[in-house]
N, CA, C and O atoms as a GROMACS GRO file, in nm:
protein
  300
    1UNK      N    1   8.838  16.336  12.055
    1UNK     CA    2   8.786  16.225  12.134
    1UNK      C    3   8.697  16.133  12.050
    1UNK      O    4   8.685  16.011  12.067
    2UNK      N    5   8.648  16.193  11.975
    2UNK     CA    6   8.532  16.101  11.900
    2UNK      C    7   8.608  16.042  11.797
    2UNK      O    8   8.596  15.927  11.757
    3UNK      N    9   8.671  16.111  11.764
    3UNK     CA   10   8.762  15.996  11.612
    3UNK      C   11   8.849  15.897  11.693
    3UNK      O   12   8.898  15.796  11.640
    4UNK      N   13   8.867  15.930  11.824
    4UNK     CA   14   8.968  15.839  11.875
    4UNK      C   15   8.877  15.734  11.910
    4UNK      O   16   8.924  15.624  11.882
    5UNK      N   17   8.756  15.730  11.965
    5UNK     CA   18   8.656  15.617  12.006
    5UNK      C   19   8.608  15.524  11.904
    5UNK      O   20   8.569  15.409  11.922
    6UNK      N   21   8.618  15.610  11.761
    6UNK     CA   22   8.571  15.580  11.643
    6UNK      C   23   8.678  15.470  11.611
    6UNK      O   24   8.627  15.359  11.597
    7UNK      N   25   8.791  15.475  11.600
    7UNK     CA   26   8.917  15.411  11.613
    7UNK      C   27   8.932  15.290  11.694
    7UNK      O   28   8.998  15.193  11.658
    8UNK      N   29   8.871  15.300  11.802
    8UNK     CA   30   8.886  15.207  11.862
    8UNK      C   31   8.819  15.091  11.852
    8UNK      O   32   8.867  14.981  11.877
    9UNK      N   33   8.711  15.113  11.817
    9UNK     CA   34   8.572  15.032  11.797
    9UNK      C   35   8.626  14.976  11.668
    9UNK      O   36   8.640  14.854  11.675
   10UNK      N   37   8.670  15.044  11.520
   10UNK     CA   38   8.728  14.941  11.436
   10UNK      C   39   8.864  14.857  11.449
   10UNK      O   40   8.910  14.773  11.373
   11UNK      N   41   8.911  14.910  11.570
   11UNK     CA   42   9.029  14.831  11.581
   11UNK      C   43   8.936  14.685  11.665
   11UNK      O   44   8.969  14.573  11.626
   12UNK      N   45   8.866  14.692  11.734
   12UNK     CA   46   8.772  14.597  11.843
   12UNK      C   47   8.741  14.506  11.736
   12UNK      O   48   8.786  14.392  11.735
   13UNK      N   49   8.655  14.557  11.635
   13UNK     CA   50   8.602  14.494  11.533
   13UNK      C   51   8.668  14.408  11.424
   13UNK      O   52   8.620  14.317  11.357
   14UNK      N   53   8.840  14.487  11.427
   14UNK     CA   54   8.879  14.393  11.386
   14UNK      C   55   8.957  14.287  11.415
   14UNK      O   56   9.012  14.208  11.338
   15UNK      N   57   8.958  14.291  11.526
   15UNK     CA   58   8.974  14.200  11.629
   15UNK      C   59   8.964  14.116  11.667
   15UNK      O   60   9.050  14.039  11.711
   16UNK      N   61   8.806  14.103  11.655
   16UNK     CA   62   8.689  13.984  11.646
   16UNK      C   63   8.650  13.907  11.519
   16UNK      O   64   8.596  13.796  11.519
   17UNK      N   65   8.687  13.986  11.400
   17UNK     CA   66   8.689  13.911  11.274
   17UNK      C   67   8.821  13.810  11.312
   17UNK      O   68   8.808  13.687  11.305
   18UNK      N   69   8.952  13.875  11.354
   18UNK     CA   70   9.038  13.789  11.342
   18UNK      C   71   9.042  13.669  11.414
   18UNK      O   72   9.096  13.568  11.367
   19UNK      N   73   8.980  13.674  11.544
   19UNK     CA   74   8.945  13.540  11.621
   19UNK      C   75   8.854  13.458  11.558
   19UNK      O   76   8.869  13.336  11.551
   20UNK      N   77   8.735  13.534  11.500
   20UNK     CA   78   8.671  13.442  11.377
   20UNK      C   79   8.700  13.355  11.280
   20UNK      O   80   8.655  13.247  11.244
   21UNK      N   81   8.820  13.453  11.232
   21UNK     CA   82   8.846  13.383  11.093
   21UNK      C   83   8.977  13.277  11.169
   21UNK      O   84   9.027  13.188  11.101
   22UNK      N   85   9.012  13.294  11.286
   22UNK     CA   86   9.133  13.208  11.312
   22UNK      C   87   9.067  13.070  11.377
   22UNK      O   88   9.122  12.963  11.353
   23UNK      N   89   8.946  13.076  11.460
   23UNK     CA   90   8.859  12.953  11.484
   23UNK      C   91   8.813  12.916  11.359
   23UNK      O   92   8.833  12.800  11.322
   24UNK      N   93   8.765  12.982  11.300
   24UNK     CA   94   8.741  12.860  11.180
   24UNK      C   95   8.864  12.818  11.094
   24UNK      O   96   8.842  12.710  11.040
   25UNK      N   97   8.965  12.861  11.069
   25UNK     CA   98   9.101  12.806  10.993
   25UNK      C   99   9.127  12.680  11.092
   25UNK      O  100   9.176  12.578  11.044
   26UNK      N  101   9.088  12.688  11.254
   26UNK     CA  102   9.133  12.594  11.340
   26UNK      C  103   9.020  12.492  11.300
   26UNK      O  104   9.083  12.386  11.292
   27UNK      N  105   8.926  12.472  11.279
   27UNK     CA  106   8.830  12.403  11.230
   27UNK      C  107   8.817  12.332  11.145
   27UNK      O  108   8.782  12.215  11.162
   28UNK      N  109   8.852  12.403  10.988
   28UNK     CA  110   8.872  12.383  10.876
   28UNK      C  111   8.980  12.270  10.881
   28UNK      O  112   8.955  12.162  10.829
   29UNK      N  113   9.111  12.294  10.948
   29UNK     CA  114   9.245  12.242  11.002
   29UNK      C  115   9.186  12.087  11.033
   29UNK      O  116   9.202  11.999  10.948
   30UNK      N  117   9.133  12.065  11.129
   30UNK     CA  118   9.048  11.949  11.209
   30UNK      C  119   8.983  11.859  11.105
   30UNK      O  120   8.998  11.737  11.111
   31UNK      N  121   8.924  11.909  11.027
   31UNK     CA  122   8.831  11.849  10.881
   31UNK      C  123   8.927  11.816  10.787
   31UNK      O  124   8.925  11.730  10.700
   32UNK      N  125   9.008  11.892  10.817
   32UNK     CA  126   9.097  11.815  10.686
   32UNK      C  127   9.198  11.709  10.742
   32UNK      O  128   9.270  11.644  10.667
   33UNK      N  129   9.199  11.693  10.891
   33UNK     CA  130   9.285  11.591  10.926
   33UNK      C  131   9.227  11.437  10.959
   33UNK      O  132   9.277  11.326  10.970
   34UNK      N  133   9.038  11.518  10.971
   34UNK     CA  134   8.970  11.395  10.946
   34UNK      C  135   9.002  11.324  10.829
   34UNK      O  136   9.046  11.209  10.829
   35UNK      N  137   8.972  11.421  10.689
   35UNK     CA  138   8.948  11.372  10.575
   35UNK      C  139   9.039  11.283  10.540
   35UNK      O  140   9.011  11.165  10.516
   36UNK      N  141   9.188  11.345  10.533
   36UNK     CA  142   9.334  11.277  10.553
   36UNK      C  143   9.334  11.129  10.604
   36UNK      O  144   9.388  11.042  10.536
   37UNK      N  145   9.280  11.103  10.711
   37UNK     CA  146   9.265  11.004  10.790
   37UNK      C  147   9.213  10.934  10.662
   37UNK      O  148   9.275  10.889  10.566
   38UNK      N  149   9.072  10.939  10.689
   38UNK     CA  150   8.968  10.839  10.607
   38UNK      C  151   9.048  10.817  10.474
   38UNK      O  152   9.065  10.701  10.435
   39UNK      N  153   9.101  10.933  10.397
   39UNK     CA  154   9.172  10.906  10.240
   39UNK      C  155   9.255  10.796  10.277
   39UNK      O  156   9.222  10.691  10.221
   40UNK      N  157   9.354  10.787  10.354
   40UNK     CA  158   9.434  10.686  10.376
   40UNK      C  159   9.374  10.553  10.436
   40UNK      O  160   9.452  10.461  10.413
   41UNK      N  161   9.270  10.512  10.502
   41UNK     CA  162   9.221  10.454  10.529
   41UNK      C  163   9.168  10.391  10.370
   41UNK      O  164   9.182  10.278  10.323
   42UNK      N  165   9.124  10.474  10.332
   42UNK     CA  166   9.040  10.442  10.120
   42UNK      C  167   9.110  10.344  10.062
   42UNK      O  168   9.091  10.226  10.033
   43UNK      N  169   9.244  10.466  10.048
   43UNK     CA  170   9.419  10.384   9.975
   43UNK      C  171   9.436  10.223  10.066
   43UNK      O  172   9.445  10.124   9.993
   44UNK      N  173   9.439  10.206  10.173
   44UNK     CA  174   9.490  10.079  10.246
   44UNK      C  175   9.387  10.034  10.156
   44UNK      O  176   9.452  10.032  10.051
   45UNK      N  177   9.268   9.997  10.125
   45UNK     CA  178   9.129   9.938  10.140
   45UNK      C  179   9.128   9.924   9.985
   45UNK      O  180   9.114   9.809   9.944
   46UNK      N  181   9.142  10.022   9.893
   46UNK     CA  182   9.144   9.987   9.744
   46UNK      C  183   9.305   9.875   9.715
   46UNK      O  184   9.297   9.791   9.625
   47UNK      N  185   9.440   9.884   9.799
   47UNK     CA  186   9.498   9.789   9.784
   47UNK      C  187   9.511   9.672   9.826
   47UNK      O  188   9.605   9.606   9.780
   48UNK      N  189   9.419   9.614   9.925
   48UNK     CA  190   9.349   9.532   9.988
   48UNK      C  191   9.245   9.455   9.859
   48UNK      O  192   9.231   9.335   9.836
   49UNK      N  193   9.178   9.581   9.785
   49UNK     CA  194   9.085   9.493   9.676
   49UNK      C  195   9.187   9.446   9.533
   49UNK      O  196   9.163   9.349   9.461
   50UNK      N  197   9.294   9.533   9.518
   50UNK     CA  198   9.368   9.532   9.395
   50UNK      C  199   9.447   9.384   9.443
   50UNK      O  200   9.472   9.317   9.343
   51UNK      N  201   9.485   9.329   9.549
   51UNK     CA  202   9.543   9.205   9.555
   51UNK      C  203   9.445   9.135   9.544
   51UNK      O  204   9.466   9.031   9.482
   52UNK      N  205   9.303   9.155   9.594
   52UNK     CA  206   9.214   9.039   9.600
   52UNK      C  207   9.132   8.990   9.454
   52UNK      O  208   9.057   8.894   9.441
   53UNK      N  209   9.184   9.118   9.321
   53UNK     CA  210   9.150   9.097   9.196
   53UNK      C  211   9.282   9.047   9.128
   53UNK      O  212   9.281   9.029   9.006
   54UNK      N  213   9.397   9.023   9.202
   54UNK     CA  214   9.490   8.948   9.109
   54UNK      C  215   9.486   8.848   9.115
   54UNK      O  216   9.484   8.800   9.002
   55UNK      N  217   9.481   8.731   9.237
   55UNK     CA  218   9.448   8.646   9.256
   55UNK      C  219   9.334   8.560   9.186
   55UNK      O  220   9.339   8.438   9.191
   56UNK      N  221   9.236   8.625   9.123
   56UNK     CA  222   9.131   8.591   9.043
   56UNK      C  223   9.083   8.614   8.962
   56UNK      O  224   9.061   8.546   8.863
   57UNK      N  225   9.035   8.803   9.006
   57UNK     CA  226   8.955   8.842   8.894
   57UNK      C  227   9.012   8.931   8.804
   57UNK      O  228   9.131   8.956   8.786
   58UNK      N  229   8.896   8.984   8.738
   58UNK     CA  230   8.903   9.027   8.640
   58UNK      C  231   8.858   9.172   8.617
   58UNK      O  232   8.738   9.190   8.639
   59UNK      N  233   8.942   9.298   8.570
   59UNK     CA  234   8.882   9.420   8.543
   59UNK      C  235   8.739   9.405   8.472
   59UNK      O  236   8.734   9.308   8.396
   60UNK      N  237   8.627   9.478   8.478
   60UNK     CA  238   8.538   9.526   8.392
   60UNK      C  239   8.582   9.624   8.285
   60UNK      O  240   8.699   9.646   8.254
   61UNK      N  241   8.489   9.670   8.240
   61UNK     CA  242   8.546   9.778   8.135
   61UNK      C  243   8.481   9.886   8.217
   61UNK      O  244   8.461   9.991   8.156
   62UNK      N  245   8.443   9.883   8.349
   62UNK     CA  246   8.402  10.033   8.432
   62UNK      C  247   8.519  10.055   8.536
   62UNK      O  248   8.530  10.151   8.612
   63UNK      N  249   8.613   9.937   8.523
   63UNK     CA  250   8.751   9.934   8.596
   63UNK      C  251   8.707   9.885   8.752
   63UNK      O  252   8.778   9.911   8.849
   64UNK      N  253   8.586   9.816   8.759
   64UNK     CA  254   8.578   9.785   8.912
   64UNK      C  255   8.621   9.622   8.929
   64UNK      O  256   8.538   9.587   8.845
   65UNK      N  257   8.663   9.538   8.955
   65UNK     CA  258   8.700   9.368   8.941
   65UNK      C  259   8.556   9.278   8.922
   65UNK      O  260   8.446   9.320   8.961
   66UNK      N  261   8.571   9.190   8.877
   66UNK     CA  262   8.452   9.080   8.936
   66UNK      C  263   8.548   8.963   8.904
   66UNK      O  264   8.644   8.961   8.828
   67UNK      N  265   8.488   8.850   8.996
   67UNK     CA  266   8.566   8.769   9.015
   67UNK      C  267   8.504   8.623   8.943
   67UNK      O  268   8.427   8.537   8.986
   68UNK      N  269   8.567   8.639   8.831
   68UNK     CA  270   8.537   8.481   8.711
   68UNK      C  271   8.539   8.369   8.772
   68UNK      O  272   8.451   8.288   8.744
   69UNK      N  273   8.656   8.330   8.888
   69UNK     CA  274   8.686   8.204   8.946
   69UNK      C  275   8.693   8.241   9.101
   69UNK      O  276   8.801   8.236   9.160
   70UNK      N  277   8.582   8.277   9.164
   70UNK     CA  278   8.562   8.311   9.275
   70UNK      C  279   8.636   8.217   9.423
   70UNK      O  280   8.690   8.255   9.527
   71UNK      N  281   8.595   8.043   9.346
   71UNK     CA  282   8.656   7.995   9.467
   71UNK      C  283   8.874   7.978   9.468
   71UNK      O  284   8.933   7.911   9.553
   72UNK      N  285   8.931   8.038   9.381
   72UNK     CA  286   9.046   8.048   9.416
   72UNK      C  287   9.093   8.149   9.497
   72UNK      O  288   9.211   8.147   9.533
   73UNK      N  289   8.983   8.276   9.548
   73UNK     CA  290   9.027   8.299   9.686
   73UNK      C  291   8.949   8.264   9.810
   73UNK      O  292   8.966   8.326   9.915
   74UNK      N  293   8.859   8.158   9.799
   74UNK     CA  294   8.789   8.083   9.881
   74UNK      C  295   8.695   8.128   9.881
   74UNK      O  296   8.646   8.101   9.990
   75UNK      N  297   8.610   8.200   9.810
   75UNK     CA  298   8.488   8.211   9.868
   75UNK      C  299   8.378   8.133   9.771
   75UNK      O  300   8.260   8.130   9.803
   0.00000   0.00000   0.00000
């Protein structure tokens, strides 16, 4: 009786790790579909700036644009 109770309690136990570890994989899951989101949101937004440096400007040597002849995209 006692090894069988003993048994049971680590089967319980592991049980509860597994709902643990499966809410947080569901979690983890969620964060990365945020992140996903926003990355692609980044990509639209850095090719949004890469047209707005052909039109004018000019790479730095830190690779970010500045714009030499600012008013040929109107501003």
């Amino acid at each position: 009786q006692a090894g069988l109770a003993r048994c049971q309690r680590e089967v319980e136990e592991v049980t509860e790790l597994m709902k643990q570890n499966l809410n947080r994989a569901m979690e983890r899951d969620g964060r990365l579909s945020d992140l996903d989101s926003r990355a692609q949101e980044l990509r639209a937004m850095v090719g949004t700036y890469r047209d707005i440096g052909s039109w004018g400007g000019q790479r730095s040597p830190g690779g970010h644009y500045r714009h030499i002849q600012s008013w040929r995209v109107g501003w």
